[in-house]
C-alpha positions as CSV (number, residue, x, y, z in Angstrom):
1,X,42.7,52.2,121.8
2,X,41.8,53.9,125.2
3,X,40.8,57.6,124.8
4,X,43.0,59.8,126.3
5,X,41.5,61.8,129.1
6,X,40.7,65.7,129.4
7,X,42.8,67.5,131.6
8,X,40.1,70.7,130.8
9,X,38.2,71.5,134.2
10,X,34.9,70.4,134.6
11,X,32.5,73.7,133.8
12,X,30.0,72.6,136.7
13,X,30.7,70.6,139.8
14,X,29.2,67.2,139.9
15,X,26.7,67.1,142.9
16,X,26.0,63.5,143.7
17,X,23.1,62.4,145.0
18,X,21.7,59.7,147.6
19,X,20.0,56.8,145.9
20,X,19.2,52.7,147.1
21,X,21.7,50.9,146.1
22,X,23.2,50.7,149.5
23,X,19.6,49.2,150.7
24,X,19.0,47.1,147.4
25,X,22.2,45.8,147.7
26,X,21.2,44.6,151.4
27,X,18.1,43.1,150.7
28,X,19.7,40.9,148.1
29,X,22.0,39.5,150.7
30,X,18.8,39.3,153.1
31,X,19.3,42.1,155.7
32,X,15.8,43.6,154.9
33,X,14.2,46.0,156.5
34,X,17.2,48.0,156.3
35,X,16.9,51.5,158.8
36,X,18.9,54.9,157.4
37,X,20.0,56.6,160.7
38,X,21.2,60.5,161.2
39,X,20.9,63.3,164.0
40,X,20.8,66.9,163.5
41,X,21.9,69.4,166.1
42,X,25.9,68.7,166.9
43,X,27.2,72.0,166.8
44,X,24.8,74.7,168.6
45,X,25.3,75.9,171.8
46,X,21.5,75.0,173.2
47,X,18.8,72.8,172.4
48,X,19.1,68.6,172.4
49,X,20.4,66.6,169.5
50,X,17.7,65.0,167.8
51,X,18.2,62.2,165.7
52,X,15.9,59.8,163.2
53,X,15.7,56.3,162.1
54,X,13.6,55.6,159.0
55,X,12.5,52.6,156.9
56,X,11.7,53.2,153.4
57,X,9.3,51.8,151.2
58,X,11.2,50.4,148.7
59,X,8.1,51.3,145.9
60,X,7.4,54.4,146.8
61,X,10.4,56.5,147.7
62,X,9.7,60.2,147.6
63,X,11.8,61.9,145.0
64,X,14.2,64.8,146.0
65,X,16.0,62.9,149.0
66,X,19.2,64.7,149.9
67,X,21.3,65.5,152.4
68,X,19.1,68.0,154.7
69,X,22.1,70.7,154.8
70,X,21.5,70.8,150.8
71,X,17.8,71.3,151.2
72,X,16.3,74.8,151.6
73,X,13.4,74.6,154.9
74,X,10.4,74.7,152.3
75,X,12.1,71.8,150.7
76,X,12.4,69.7,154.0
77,X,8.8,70.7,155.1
78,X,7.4,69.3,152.3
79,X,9.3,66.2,152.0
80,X,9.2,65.8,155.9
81,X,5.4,65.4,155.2
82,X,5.9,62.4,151.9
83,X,8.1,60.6,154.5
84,X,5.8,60.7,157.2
85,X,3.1,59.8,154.2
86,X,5.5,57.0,152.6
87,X,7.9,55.5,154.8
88,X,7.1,51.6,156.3
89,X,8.9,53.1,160.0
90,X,10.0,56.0,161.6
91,X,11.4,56.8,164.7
92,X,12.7,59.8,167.1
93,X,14.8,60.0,170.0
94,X,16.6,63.1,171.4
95,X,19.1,64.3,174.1
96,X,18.7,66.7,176.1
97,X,22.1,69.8,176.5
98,X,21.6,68.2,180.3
99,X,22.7,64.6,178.7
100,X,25.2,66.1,176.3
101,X,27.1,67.7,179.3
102,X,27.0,64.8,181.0
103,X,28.9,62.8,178.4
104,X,29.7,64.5,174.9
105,X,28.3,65.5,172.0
106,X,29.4,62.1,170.0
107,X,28.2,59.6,172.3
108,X,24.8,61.8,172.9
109,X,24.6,61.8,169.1
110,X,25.1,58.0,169.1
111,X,22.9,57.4,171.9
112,X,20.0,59.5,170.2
113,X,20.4,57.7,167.1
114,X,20.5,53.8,169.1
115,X,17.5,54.5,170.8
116,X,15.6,55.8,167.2
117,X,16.8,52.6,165.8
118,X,15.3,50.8,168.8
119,X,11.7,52.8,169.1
120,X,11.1,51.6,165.2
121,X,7.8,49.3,164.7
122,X,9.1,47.9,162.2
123,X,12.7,46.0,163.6
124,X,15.9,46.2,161.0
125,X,18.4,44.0,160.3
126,X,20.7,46.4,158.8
127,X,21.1,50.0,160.2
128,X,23.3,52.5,158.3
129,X,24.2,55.3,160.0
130,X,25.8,58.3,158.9
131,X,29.5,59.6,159.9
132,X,32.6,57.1,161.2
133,X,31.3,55.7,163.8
134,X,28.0,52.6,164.6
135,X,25.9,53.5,167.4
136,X,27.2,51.0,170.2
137,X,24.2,48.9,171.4
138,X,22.0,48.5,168.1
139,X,20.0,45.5,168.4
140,X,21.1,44.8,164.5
141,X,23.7,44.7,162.4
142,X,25.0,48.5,162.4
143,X,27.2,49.9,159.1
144,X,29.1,53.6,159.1
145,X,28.7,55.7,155.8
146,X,30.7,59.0,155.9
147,X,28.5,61.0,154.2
148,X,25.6,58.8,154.3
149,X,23.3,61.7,153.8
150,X,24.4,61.9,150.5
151,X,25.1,58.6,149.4
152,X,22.1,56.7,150.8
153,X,18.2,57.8,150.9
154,X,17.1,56.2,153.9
155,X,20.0,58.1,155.6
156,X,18.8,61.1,153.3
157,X,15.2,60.6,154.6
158,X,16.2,60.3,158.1
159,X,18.5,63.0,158.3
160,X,15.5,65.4,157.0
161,X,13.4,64.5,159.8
162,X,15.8,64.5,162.5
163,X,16.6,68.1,161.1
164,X,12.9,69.0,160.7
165,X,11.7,68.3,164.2
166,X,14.9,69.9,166.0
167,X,14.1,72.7,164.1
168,X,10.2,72.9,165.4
169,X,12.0,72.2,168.8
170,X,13.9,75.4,168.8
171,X,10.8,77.0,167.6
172,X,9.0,76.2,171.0
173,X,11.9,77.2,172.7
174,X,12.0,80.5,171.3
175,X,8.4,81.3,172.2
176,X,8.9,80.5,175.8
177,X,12.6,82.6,175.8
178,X,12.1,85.6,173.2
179,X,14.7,87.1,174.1
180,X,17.4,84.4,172.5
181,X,15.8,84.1,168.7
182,X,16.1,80.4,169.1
183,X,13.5,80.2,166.1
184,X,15.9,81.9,163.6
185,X,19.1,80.6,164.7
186,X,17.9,77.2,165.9
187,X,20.6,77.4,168.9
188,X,23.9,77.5,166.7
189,X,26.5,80.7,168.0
190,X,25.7,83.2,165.4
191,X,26.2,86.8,166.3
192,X,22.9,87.2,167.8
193,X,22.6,84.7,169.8
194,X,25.7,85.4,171.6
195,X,24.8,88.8,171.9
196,X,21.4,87.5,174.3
197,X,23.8,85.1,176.0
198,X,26.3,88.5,176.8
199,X,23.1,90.6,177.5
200,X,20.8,87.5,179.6
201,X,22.7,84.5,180.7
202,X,22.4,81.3,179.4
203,X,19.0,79.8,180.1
204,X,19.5,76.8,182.5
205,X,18.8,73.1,181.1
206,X,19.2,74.5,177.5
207,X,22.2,76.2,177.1
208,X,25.2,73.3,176.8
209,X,27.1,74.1,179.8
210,X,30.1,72.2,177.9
211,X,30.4,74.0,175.1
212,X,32.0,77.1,174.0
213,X,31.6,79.8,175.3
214,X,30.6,78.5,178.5
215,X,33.4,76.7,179.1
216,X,35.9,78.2,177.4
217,X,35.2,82.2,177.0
218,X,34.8,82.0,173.9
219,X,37.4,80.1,172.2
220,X,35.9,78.2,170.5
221,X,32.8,79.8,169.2
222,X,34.1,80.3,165.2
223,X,34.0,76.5,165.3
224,X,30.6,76.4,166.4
225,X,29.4,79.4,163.8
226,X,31.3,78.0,161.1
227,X,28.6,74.7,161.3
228,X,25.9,76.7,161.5
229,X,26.7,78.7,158.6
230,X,26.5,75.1,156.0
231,X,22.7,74.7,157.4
232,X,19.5,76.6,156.4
C-alpha cells in the first residue's frame, strides 16, 4: 500500500547541488573529455563579459562546487585556486563593452564562451553550457542546461572562474579610475556607481554604451541592480 504523502511544508528548503552525473553519464556513451561552460558579467553597466571552459578530472574533483552566485568571494578564491590545481583544461575568453555594443549581451556571452571552448588544450567532445541557448560555432557537440551551474560541476567549476577573473578585472579597472569603485561593485548599477557616472561621465571603452542608463535615461537601471544584488 503506497504511503500517503505529507501535505506539511518542508521546515528547510532543499538546496540542490551540482554533481557528475551529467559528465558520467557522457563518458559512458563516449563523449569524453566533456567541457562545463559559463560566463559571468551579463548584467553590469561596464567591464567585458568573461566566460570559462573547464575540464574536470574526473578523480580528483574539488569538493564544494556550486553555482558561483551561492558562493561567498573567500569561497571562490580558494576553490578558484583547487581548479587551477586540479582540473585536466581550462580556458578564458572575454568581450570587451566595445564588442557587447556592437552586437548584444547574449551573443557576446555566447561568443566568449565559444571561443573558451575553443582555446582548451585539452579538445571536448561534449560541451555543456549553461542557460537556453549552445554557443553557435563549437567545434563539438554543444548541450544547454538551464541552471547548469547548479546541476553540473564542470559548469559549477567553470562558472567560478569565469566569475573570479571578471572580478580581478574590475579590480584593475578600479585602480586606474578611482573615482567609479569598480573594485566593490564590479561594474553592476548599484547606487554608487551611478552616482560617479552622474558626477564623471562614463569612462569611454568601458562603460556599455548600450545599456541602461546610457541609452535609455535610466529606465532600465532596477533591472540591472536587481542582478547585481543575487551576486557577492
Amino acid at each position: 500500500m503506497a504511503r500517503a504523502r505529507s501535505d506539511s511544508p518542508l521546515l528547510f528548503e532543499m538546496v540542490e547541488k551540482p554533481d557528475f552525473s551529467i559528465e558520467t553519464k557522457a563518458m559512458v556513451d563516449g563523449l569524453w573529455p566533456v567541457a562545463g561552460m559559463d560566463e559571468a558579467g551579463r548584467g553590469p553597466l561596464a567591464g567585458p563579459v568573461v566566460a570559462a571552459a573547464v575540464v574536470l578530472n574526473p578523480a580528483n574533483i574539488p569538493d564544494g562546487l556550486d553555482d558561483s552566485k551561492r558562493l561567498t568571494h573567500l569561497q571562490r578564491e580558494a576553490l578558484f585556486l583547487k581548479i587551477l590545481g586540479s582540473a585536466l583544461s581550462i580556458s578564458m575568453a572575454s568581450i570587451s563593452a566595445e564588442g557587447i555594443d556592437n552586437s548584444n549581451i547574449l551573443k557576446a556571452s555566447l561568443e566568449a564562451m565559444r571561443r573558451a571552448a575553443a582555446g582548451l588544450s585539452l579538445q571536448p567532445k561534449l560541451a555543456l553550457a549553461d542557460g537556453r541557448d549552445v554557443p553557435p560555432g563549437l567545434a563539438c557537440e554543444g548541450r544547454a542546461l538551464i541552471k547548469g551551474d547548479q546541476r553540473s560541476q564542470s559548469i559549477a567549476a567553470a562558472s567560478i572562474v569565469a566569475k573570479v577573473m571578471r572580478d580581478r578585472m574590475m579590480c584593475g579597472c578600479g585602480g586606474h579610475h578611482e573615482n567609479y569603485g569598480f573594485e566593490v561593485h564590479m561594474g553592476y548599477a548599484t547606487v554608487r556607481h551611478r552616482t560617479a557616472i552622474e558626477m564623471h561621465g562614463p569612462v569611454a571603452r568601458l562603460h556599455r554604451a548600450s545599456f541602461a542608463p546610457f541609452r535609455l535615461g535610466g529606465a532600465e537601471v532596477a533591472e540591472e541592480e536587481e542582478s547585481f544584488a543575487g551576486l557577492d
